[in-house]
C-alpha positions in Angstrom: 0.0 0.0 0.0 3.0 2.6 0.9 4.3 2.1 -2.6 0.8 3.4 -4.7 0.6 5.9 -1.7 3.9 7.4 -3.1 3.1 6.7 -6.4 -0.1 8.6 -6.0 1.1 11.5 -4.6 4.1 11.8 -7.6 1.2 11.6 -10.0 -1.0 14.7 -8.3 2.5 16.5 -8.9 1.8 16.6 -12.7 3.3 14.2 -15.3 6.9 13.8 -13.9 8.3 11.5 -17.0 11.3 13.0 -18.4 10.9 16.5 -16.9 14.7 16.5 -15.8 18.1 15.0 -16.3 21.5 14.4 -14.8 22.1 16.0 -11.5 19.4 18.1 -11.5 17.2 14.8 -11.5 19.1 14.0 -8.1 18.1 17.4 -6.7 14.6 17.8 -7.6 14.4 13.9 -6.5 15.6 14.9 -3.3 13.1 18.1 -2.9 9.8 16.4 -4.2 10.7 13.6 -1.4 10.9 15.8 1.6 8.3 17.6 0.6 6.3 14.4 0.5 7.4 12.9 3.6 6.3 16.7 5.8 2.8 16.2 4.0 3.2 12.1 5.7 4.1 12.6 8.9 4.5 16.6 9.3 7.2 18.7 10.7 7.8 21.8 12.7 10.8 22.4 10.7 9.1 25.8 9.7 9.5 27.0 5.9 12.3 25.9 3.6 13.8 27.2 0.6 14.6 24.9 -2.7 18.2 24.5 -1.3 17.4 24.0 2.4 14.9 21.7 1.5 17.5 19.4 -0.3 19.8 19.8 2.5 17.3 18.2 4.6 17.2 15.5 2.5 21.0 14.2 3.6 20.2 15.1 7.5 16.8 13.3 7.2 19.0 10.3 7.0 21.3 10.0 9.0 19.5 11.7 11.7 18.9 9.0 14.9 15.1 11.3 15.8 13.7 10.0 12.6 12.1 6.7 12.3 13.3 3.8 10.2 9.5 4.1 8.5 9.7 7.5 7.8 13.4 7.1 6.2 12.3 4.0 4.1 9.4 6.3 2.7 11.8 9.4 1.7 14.1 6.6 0.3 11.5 5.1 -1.9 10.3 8.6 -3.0 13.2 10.2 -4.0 14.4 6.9 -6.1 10.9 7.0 -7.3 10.9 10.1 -8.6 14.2 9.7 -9.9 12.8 7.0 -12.1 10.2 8.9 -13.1 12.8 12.0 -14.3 15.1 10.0 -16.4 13.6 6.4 -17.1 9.7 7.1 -17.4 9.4 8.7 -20.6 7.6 6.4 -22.1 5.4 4.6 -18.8 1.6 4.4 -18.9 0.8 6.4 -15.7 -2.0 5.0 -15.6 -1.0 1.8 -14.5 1.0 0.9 -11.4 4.4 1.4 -11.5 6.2 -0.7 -8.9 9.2 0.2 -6.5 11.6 -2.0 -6.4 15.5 -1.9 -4.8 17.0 -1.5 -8.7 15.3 2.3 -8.1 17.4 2.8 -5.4 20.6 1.5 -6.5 20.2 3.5 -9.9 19.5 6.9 -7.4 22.3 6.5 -5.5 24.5 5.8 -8.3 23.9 9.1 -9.8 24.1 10.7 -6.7 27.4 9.4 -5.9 28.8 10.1 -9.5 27.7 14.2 -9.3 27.9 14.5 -5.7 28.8 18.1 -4.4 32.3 17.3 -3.4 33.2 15.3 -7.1 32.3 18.3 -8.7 34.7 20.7 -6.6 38.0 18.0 -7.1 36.0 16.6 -11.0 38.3 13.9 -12.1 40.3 14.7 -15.2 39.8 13.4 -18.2 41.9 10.9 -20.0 44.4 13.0 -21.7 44.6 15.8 -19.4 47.6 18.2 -19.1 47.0 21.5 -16.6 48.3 24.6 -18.0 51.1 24.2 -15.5 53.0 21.5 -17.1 53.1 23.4 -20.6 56.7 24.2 -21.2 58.6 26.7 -22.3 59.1 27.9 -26.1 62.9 27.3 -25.3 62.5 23.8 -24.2 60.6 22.4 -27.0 62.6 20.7 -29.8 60.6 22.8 -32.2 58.1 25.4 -32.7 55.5 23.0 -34.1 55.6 21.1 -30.4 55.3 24.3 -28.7 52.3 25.2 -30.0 51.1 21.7 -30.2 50.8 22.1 -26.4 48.1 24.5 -26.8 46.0 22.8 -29.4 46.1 19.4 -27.3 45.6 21.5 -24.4 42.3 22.6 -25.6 41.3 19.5 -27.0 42.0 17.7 -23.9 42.0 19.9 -20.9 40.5 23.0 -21.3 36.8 22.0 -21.1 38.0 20.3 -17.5 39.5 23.3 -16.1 36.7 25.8 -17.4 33.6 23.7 -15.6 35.6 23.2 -12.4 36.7 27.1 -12.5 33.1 28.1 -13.1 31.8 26.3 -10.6 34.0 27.2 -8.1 33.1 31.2 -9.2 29.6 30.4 -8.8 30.0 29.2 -5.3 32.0 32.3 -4.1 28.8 34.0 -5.1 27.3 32.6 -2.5 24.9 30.2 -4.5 24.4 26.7 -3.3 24.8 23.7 -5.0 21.0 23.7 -6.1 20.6 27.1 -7.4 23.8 26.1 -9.7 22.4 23.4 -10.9 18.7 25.0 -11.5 20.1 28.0 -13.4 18.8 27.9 -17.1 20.0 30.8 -18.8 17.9 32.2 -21.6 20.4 34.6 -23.6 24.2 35.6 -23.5 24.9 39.2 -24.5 28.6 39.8 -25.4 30.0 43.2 -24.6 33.8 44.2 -25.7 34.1 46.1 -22.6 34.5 49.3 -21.0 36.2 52.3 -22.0 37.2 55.1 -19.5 37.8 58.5 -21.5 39.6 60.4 -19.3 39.9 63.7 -21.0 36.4 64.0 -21.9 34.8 67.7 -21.9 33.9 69.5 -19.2 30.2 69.5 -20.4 30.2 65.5 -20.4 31.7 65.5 -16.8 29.4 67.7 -15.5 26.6 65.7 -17.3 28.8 62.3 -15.1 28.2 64.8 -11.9 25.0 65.2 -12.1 23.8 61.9 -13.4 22.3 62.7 -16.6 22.9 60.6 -20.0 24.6 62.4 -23.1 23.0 63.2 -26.2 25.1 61.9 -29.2 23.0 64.4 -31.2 24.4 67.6 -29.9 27.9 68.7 -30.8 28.9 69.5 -27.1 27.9 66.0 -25.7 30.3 64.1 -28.5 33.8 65.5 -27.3 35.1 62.3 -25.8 38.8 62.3 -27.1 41.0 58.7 -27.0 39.4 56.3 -24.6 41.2 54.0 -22.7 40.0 50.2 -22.1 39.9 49.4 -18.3 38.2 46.1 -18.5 38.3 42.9 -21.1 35.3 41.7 -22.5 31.9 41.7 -20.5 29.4 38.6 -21.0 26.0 39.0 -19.4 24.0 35.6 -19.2 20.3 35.9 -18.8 19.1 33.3 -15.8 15.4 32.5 -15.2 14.1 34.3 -11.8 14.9 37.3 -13.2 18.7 37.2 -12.5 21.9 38.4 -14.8 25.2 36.7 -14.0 27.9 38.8 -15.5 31.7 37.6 -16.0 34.4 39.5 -17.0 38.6 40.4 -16.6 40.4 43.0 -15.2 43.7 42.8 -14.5 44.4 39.3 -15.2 41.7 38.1 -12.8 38.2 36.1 -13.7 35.5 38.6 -11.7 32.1 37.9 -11.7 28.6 39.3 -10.1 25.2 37.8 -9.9 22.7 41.0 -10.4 19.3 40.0 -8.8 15.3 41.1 -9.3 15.8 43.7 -6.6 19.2 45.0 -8.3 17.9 44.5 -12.0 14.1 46.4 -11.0 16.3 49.5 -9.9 18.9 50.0 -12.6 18.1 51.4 -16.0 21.4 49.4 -16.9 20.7 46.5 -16.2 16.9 46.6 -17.1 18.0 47.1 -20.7 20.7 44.4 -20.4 17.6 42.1 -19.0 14.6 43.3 -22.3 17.8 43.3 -25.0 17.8 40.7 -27.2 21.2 42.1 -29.2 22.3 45.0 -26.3 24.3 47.6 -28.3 24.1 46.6 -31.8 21.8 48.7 -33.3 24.1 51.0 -35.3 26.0 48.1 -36.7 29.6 50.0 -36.8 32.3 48.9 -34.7 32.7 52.4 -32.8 29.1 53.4 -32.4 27.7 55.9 -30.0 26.7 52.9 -26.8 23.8 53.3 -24.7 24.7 52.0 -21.5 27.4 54.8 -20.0 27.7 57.5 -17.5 26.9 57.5 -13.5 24.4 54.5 -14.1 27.2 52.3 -15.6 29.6 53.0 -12.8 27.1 52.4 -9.4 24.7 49.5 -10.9 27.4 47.5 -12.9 30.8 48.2 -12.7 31.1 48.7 -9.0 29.1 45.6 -8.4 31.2 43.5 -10.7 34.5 45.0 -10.5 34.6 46.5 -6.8 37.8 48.1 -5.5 39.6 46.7 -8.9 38.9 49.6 -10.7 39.8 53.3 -9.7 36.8 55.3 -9.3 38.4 58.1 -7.8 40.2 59.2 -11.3 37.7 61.2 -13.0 36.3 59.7 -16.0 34.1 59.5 -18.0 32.6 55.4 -19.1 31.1 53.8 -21.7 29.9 50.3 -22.0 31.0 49.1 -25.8 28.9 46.3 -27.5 29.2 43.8 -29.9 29.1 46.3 -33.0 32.3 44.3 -34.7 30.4 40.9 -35.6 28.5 43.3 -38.7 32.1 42.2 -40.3 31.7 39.2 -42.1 35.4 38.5 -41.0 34.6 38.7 -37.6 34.7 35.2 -35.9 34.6 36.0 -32.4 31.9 35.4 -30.0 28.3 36.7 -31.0 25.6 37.5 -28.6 22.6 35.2 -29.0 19.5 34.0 -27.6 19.2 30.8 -26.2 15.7 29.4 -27.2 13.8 26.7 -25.6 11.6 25.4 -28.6 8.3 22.7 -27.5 10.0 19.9 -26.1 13.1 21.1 -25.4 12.3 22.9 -22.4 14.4 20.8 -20.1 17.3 19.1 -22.7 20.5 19.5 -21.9 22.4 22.5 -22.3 24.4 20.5 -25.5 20.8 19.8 -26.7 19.6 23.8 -26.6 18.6 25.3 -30.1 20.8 28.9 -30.4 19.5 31.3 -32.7 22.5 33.5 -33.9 
């Protein structure tokens, strides 16, 4: 009876089959099952959040005040569910789908292979060579093996390095493990960077003092002089809840900022970054007049991303510069795009995703 109980109460959850993969299938497992087992037996554990709630998962049990009943039922949940996610595409809800101990042993499996820890020390492919153990120009026999390092190294090791990097950044941001994992980003808009024009006119700087935007139009507001680039390339990625993750480098250092609803709903900036599907593009020359510049750029964006790594206190005035260069048909660098999540797709993997360029 226990096992249609559970079975029931995944089916009043909507039609489960397929809905996620890989560890995100763990996760949501995890979730749906202590979720079901408060609505069981009940808890004062108060209100939890998506993460806390598949933290309680792992002190659920292993915890000595909860019952061996109560942790059979979370077990056969969660490995239910799992099933469900990644091996029930094509079941017949309406008949009874039986637990059995192979549901269990495929959960745990997957859990195991993309636990939290694996993915912080991710074992290294076959083939792997860390930047570290590239040598020296001078130590090769010939040119064609230096450079051979590099090719191999991106063949091999890159990929690797990047993942483990990027998910290291993304827990300095303070996100857990399952807001990583639940992050579906929906476009990618590619910025060259920022300029600082130092000797701009006085008119402009009073126009940075006051925190007004120029006016390309008039003849006083265009007297920027040489600018000078302060930052590499900017890359804003679009994330559902209404969240921009921005990466970029100054300085020879990876920095990166999560912008959330509250930051997004009170910058101008960052609201356009948010609606644009192509940010900056719209004159299609590679030195167009930008939008996004002036006091706005500095307190909503680059202080939040950059911090103390760029020196606000020498007067200048900044502009954001887009993508402009891909109108060249020689230009092979990245693009920004839109991610799009056609019918069906809506939970394929990322290598699955339809871009539209």
């Amino acid at each position: 009876m226990e096992n249609y109980s559970i079975l029931k109460a995944l089916k009043e959850r909507g039609d489960l089959r397929g809905k996620y993969f890989g560890y995100r299938a763990v996760l949501e497992a995890k979730k749906i099952a202590i979720e079901m087992l408060i609505a069981k037996y009940g808890s004062l554990v108060g209100k939890l959040d998506d993460s806390e709630t598949v933290c309680a998962y792992s002190m659920t049990g292993v915890s000595d005040q909860v019952s061996h009943e109560a942790k059979l039922y979370l077990m056969k949940s969660a490995s239910l569910a799992f099933h469900l996610f990644t091996k029930g595409k094509n079941a017949d809800l309406s008949k009874y789908i039986a637990w059995d101990v192979s549901m269990f042993e495929e959960f745990r499996s997957a859990e195991q292979k993309q636990a939290y820890w694996q993915r912080l020390v991710s074992e290294p492919p076959e083939g792997y060579m860390p930047l570290s153990k590239i040598k020296r120009k001078d130590e090769c026999a010939s040119g064609k093996e230096y450079y051979q390092q590099f090719v191999d190294y991106r063949k091999n090791s890159m990929g690797h390095d990047v993942g483990v990097s990027a998910y290291h950044g993304l827990l300095s941001l303070g996100l857990s493990d399952y807001e990583i994992a639940t992050a579906i980003p929906n476009k990618i808009i590619y910025c060259q960077g920022v300029k600082m024009y130092y000797r701009a006119s006085d008119a402009i700087m009073k126009l940075l003092d006051n925190k007004r935007y120029r006016n390309p139009g008039t003849k006083f507001e265009r007297h920027l002089n040489n600018g000078l680039d302060i930052t590499g390339p900017i890359a804003f990625i679009g994330l559902d809840q209404n969240r921009i993750l921005a990466i970029s480098e100054v300085g020879h250092e990876i920095v990166m900022h999560m912008f959330g609803p509250d930051e997004i709903q009170s910058s101008a900036a960052l609201k356009k970054i948010r609606d644009s599907r192509t940010l900056l593009d719209k004159y299609w020359y590679p030195y167009f007049i930008p939008e996004l510049e002036g006091r706005e750029l500095i307190d909503n964006v680059l202080k939040p991303l950059f911090g103390s790594r760029i020196d606000y206190n020498r007067r200048g005035y900044p502009i954001l510069s887009g993508d402009g260069k891909r109108a060249f048909a020689s230009y092979t660098g990245p693009k920004t795009h839109r991610l799009i999540h056609k019918p069906g797709l809506r939970n394929r993997r990322p290598e699955q995703t339809v871009v539209e360029q």
